[in-house]
C-alpha positions in Angstrom: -33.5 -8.5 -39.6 -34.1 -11.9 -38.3 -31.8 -13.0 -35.7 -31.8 -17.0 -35.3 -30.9 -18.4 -31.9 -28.6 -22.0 -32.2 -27.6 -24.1 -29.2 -24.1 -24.5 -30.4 -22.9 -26.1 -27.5 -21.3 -29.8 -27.7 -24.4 -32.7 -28.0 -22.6 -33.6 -24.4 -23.3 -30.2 -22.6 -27.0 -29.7 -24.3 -29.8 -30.3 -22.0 -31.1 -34.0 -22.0 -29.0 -34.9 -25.5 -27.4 -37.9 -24.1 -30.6 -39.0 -21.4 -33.0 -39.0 -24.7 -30.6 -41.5 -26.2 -30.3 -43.7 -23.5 -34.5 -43.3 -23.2 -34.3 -44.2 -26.3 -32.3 -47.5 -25.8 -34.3 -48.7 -23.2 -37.6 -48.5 -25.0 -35.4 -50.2 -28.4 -34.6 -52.7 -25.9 -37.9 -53.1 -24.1 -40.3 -53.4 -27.4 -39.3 -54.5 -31.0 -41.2 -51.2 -32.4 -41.4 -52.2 -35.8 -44.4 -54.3 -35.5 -46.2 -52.4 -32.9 -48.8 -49.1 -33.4 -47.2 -46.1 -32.1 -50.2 -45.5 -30.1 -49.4 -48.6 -28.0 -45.9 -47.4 -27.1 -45.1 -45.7 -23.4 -44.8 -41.6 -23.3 -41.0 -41.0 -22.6 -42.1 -38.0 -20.7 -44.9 -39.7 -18.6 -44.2 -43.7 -18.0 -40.4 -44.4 -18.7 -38.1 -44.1 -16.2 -34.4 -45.2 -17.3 -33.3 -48.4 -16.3 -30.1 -47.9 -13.9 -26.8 -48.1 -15.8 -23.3 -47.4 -15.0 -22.0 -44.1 -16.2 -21.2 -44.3 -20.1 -17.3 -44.0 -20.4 -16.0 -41.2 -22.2 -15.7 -42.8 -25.6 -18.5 -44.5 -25.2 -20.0 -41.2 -24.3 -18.8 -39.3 -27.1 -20.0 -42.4 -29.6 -23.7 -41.3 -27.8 -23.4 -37.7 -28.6 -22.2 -38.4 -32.4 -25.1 -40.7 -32.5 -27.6 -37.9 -31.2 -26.1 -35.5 -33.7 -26.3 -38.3 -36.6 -22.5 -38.1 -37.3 -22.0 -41.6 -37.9 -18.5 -41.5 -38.8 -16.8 -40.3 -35.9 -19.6 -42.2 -33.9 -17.8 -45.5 -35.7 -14.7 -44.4 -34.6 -15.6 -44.3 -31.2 -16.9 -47.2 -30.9 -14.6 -49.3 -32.2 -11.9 -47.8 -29.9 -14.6 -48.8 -26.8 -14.0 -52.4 -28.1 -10.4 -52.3 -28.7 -10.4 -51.4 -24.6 -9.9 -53.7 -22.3 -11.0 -52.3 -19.4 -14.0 -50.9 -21.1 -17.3 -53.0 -19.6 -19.9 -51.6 -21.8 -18.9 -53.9 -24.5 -22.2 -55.3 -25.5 -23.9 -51.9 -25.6 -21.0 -50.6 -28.0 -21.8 -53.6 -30.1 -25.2 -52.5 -30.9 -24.6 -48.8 -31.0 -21.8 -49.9 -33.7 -24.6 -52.2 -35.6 -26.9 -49.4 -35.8 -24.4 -46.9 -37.0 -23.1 -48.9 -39.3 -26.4 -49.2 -40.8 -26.9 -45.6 -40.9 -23.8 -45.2 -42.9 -24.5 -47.4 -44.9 -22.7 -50.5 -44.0 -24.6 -53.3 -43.5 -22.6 -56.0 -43.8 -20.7 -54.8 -41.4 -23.7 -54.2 -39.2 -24.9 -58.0 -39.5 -21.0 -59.2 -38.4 -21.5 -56.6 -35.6 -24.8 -58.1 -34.8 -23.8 -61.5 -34.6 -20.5 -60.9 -32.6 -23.0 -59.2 -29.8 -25.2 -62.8 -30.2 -22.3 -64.4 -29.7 -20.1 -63.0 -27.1 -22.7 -61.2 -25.0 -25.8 -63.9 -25.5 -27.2 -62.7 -22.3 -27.3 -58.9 -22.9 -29.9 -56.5 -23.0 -28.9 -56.1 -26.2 -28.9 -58.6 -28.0 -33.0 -58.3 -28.4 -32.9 -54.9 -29.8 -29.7 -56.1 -32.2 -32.2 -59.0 -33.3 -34.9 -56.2 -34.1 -32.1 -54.2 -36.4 -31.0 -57.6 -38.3 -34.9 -57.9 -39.3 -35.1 -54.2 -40.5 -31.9 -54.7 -42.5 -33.4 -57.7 -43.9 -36.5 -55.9 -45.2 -34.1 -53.4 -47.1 -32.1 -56.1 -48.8 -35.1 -58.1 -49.5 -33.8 -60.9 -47.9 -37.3 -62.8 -47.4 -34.8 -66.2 -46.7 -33.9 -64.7 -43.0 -37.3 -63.3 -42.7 -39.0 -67.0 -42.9 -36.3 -68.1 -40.7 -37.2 -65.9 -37.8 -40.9 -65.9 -38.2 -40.9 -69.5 -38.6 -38.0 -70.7 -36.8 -36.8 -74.2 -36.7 -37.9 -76.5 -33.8 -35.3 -77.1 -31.0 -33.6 -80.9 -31.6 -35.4 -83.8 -30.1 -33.4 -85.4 -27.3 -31.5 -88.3 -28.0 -33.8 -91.8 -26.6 -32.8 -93.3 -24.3 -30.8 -96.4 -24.8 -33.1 -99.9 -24.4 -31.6 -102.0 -21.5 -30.6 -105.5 -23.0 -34.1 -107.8 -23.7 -34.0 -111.0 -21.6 -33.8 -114.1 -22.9 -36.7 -115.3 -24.6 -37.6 -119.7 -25.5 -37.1 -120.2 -28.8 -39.9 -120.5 -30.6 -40.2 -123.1 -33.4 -40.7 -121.1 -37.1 -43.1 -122.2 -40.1 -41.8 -124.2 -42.8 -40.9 -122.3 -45.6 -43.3 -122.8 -48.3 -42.9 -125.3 -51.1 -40.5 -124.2 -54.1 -42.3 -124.5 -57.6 -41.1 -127.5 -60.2 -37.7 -126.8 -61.6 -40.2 -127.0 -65.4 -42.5 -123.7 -64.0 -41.8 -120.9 -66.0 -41.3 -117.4 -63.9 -44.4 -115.2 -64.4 -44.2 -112.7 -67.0 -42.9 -109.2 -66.2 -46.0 -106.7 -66.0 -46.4 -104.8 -69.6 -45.3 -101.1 -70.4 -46.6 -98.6 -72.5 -44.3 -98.8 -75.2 -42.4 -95.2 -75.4 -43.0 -92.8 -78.2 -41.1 -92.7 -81.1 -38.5 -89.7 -81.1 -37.8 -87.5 -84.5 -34.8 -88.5 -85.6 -31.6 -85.9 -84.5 -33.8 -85.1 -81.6 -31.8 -86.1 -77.9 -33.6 -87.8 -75.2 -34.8 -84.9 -72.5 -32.6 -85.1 -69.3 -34.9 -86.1 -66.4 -36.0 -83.2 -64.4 -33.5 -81.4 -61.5 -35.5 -81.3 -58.4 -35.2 -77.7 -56.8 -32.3 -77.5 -54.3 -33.2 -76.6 -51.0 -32.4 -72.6 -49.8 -29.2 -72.4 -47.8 -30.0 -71.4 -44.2 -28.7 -68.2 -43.6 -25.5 -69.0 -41.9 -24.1 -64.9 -42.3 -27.0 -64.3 -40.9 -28.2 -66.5 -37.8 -26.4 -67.6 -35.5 -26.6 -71.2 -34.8 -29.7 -73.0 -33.3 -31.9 -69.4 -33.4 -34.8 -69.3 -31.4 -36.3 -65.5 -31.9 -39.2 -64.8 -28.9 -42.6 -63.7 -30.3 -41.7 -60.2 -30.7 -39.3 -60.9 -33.1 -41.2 -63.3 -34.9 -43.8 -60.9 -35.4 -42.0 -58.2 -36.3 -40.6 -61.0 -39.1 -44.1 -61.5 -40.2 -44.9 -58.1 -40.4 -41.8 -57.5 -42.9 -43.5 -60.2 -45.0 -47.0 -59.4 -45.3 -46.8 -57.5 -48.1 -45.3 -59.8 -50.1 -46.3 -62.9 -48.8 -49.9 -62.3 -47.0 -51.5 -65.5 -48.4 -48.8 -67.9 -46.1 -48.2 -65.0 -43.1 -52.3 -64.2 -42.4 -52.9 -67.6 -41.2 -49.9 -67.6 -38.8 -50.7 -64.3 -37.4 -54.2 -65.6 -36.9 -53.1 -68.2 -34.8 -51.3 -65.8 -32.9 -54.0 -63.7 -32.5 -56.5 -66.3 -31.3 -54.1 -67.8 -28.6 -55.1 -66.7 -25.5 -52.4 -67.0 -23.6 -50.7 -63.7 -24.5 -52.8 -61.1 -24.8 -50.0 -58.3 -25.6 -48.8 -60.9 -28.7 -52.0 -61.3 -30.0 -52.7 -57.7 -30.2 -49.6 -56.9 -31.9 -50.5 -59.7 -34.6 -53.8 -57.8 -34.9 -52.0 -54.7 -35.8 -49.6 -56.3 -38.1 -53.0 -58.1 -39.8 -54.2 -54.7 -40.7 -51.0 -53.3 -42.4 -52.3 -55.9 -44.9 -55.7 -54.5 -46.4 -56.3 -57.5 -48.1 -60.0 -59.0 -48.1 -58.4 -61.9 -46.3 -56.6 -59.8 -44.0 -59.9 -57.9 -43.3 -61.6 -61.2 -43.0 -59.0 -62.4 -40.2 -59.7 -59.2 -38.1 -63.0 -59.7 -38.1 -62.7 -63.7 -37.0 -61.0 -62.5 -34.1 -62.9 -59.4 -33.4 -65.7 -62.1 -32.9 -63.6 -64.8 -31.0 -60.4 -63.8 -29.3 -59.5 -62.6 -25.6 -61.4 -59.5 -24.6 -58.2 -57.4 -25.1 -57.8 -58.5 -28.7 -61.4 -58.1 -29.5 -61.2 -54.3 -28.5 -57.8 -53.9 -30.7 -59.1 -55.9 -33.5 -62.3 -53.6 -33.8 -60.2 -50.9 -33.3 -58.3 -51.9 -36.4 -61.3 -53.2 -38.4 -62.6 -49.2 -38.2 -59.5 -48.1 -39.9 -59.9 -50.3 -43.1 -61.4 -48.4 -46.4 -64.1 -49.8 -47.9 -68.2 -49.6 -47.4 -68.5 -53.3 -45.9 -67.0 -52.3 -42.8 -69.9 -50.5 -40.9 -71.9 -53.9 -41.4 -69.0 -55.8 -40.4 -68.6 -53.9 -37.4 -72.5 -54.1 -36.7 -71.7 -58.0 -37.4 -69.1 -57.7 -34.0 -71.4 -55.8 -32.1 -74.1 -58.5 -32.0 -72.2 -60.9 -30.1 -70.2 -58.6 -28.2 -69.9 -57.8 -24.7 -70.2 -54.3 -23.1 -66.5 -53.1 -24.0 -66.1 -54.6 -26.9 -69.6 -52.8 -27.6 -67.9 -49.3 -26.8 -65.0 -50.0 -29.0 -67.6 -50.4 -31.8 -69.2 -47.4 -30.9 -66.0 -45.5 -31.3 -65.3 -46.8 -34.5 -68.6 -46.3 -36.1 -68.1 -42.3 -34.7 -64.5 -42.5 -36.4 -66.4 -43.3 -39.7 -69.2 -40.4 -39.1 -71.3 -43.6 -39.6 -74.8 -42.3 -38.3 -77.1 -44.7 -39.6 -75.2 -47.6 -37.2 -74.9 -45.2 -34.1 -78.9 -44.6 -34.5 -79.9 -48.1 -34.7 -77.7 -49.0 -31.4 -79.0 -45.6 -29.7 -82.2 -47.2 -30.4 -82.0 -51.2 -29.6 -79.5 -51.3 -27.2 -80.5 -52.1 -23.0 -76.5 -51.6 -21.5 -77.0 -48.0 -20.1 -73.2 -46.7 -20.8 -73.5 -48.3 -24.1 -76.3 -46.3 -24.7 -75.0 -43.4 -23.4 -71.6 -43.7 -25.8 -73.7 -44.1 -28.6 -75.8 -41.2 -28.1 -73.2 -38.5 -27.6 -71.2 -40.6 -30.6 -74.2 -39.6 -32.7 -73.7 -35.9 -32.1 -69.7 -35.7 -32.9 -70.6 -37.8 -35.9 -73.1 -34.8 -37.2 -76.4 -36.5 -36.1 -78.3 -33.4 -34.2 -81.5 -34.0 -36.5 -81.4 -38.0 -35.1 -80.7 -36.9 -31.7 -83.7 -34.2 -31.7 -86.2 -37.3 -32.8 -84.7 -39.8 -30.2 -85.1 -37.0 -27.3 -89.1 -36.7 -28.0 -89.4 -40.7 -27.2 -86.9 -40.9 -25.1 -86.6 -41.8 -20.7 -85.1 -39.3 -18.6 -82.1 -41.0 -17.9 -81.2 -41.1 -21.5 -82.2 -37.2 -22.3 -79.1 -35.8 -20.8 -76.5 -38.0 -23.0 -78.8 -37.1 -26.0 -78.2 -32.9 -24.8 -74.8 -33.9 -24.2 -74.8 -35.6 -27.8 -76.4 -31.9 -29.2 -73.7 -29.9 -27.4 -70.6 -32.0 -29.2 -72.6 -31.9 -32.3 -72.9 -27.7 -31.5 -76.6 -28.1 -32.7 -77.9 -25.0 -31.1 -81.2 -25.2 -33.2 -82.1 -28.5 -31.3 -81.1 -27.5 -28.4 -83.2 -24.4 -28.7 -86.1 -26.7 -29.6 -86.4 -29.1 -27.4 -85.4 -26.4 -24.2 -88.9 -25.1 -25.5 -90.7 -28.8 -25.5 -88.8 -29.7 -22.0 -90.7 -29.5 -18.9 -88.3 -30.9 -16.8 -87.0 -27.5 -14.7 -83.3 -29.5 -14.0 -83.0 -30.8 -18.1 -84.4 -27.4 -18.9 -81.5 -25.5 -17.0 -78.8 -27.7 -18.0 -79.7 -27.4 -21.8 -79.5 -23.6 -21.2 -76.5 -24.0 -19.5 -74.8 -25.8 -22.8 -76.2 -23.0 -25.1 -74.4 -20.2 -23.1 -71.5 -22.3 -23.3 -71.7 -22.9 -26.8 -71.8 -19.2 -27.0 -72.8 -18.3 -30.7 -75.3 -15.2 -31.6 -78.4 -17.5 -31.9 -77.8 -18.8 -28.4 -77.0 -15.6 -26.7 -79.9 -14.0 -28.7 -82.3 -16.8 -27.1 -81.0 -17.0 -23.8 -81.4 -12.8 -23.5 -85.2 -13.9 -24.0 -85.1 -16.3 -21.6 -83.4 -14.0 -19.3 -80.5 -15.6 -18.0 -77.9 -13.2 -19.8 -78.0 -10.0 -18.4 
C-alpha cells in the first residue's frame, strides 16, 4: 500500500505560500511578461529580492492565500471587504488582486471596472502597470483588437494652446487697386461647363442612395481611461496580441522599435515579439536588424532568427555573420550549432582570423556531430587551434579521431591531453587503447 503524504495545513502556515505570491507580484509589476521570452526573465530563487512592503492585513492576507490556492471565490470576498475598510491602506494592491481574480472566475467585466477604478483612484501605484498588462490579456480573449490599437498606438498628447498674439501696431494705410472694369450690361455670362449627360434608368428602377461613408470606431471609453498614454512595455505587449492577426500593419512598428537605439531592452523585446510571427516578412525584419541594430539587439535578433523553420536560414545567418562583429559572430556560431548545421560551422572554422571565434566554431562543430570535419581541419591546422579542435572531438565523443590523430600527434603536451579526454570519455575502445598505451593500469 501506497501511503501519499499532503501538506494540509492552511496556504497561510505552508512554507513560502504567501512570499511566492508576493515574488510573484513584484516581478508582474516589474516586467509586462506577456511579450517577453521566459529566458529573459530574473530567477526568483537567484536575483529577486522582494521589494519592502508593509505587512499584508489579515484579509488582505487571507485574499493572498485563496489566490495561492486558486479559490477565487472566497479570494473575491476578501477583497472586497479590504475595500469596504477604511482603515485598510493596501487599497490599490486589493484592486489588482480583485482584477485578476475576477478574471480567473470568469468575470471580466467586472475585472476591467476593477482595473480602471485602480487607474483612477491610485494613478500613482505600483499597480496600476501590472493592471494595464491584465486589461491587454483580457483584450486578447475577447478579441477586442479596438483596445489593442489603442494601446499600441496610442493617441498623441494635445498640442498646447498658442499663445495669444499681442495687439499689431498701427500700420499707414496703404492705398488699394481699383477694382477692375465691370463687363457691358449687353455681355452675356459664359456658359456653364458641360456634363456628361446621366444614363437613362429602367423604368420602376429607384435612383441608388449615395454611398454612407464608414463611421469612425468608438474609442474605447469602458475600457481606457481618459487621455491613455501606455509606456513601451505595454505597447509592445499590445503589438504582440496583434501580430497574428494583423502582422502586415504591426511588423513595421515593431521594426522601428527595434532599430531605435536608444533602448536597448525595448528593442529586444520587439525582436522577440517579431519572431512569434513566422511570417516571411517577419523573418525578413529580424534579419534587417540582425544586420543594423544596437549590438544587444543584434545578438537577440540572431538568436531569434536560429529558431525559425525553414532551409533559408543557415544562409541568412551566414548573411549576418559577414558584417558582424566578434559577438554578434558567437551568437551565429551558437545558432548554426542549435541547427546541427555543419557545413556553416566548417566554412567559419576555416575562414575566420578572430581567435575565440574560431575557437567557438570548432568545438560547435563537434556538438553538432562534425568529428570527421574536425579530424581533417586538425591535419592543417596551427597549434593554437589543435586543442579547441580535441576539445571539439571530446563534445562530439569521437573516440575514433581522437585515437587517430593521438597516433599522428607529435606534440608530447597535445598528445597527453588527448589521452587524457579518452580516459575521460571512458568507453571500451578508449580504455582498450589507452591499456596499450599504458596509462591504465
Amino acid at each position: 500500500m501506497v501511503l501519499e503524504v499532503r501538506d494540509v495545513r492552511p496556504a497561510a502556515k505552508r512554507p513560502g505560500a504567501r512570499a511566492l505570491l508576493r515574488t510573484s507580484a513584484v516581478l508582474l509589476a516589474l516586467l509586462c511578461t506577456s511579450a517577453w521570452p521566459a529566458s529573459a526573465l530574473p530567477s526568483p530563487a537567484l536575483s529577486v529580492s522582494p521589494l519592502p512592503a508593509p505587512a499584508d492585513s489579515a484579509r488582505l492576507g487571507r485574499a493572498k492565500d485563496y489566490i495561492a490556492d486558486e479559490q477565487w471565490v472566497r479570494a473575491i470576498a476578501e477583497l472586497r471587504a479590504v475595500l469596504a475598510d477604511p482603515k485598510e491602506k493596501a487599497k490599490d494592491e486589493a484592486l489588482y488582486w480583485l482584477a485578476h481574480s475576477l478574471n480567473q472566475s470568469g468575470d471580466a467585466a467586472a475585472a476591467i471596472t476593477a482595473i480602471r477604478r485602480l487607474e483612477r483612484e491610485y494613478p500613482a501605484s505600483l499597480w496600476v502597470k501590472p493592471a494595464g498588462s491584465l486589461r491587454l490579456d483580457i483584450a486578447v480573449h475577447l478579441q477586442r483588437s479596438d483596445v489593442l490599437w489603442a494601446t499600441a498606438v496610442p493617441l498623441p498628447p494635445p498640442a498646447p494652446p498658442t499663445p495669444a498674439l499681442p495687439p499689431a501696431a498701427a500700420t499707414p494705410a496703404v492705398a488699394l487697386a481699383p477694382p477692375p472694369p465691370r463687363p457691358a450690361a449687353s455681355a452675356a455670362p459664359p456658359p456653364p461647363p458641360a456634363m456628361a449627360p446621366a444614363a437613362p434608368r429602367a423604368p420602376g428602377v429607384a435612383r441608388p442612395a449615395p454611398p454612407v461613408p464608414p463611421a469612425p470606431p468608438a474609442p474605447p471609453g469602458a475600457w481606457l481611461p481618459e487621455a491613455y498614454r501606455p509606456d513601451m512595455d505595454l505597447r509592445i505587449q499590445a503589438l504582440g496580441g496583434l501580430i497574428r492577426t494583423d502582422a502586415v500593419r504591426v511588423i513595421p512598428i515593431l521594426r522601428s522599435i527595434a532599430l531605435d537605439p536608444s533602448d536597448t531592452r525595448e528593442a529586444s523585446r520587439a525582436v522577440f515579439v517579431l519572431a512569434q510571427s513566422g511570417t516571411p516578412e517577419a523573418r525578413e525584419t529580424v534579419v534587417q536588424v540582425a544586420q543594423l541594430a544596437a549590438e544587444p539587439v543584434r545578438i537577440a535578433a540572431v538568436r531569434e532568427l536560429g529558431r525559425f523553420g525553414g532551409p533559408e536560414i543557415p544562409a541568412e545567418l551566414m548573411q549576418v555573420y559577414t558584417t558582424a562583429n566578434s559577438p554578434v559572430k558567437l551568437q551565429v556560431v551558437s545558432a548554426l550549432g542549435e541547427r546541427l548545421d555543419r557545413g556553416a560551422l566548417l566554412k567559419i572554422a576555416e575562414v575566420e582570423t578572430d581567435a575565440h571565434v574560431k575557437a567557438r566554431a570548432f568545438v560547435t562543430l563537434g556538438q553538432a556531430g562534425g568529428g570527421a570535419q574536425l579530424r581533417t581541419l586538425y591535419t592543417r591546422a596551427r597549434r593554437d587551434d589543435k586543442r579547441p579542435i580535441i576539445l571539439g572531438l571530446f563534445n562530439a565523443r569521437a573516440e575514433d579521431d581522437l585515437m587517430w590523430i593521438a597516433d599522428q600527434e607529435t606534440d608530447p603536451e597535445l598528445r597527453a591531453e588527448i589521452l587524457l579526454r579518452l580516459r575521460l570519455l571512458g568507453t571500451p575502445k578508449a580504455r582498450e587503447y589507452l591499456q596499450k598505451e599504458g596509462r591504465i593500469r
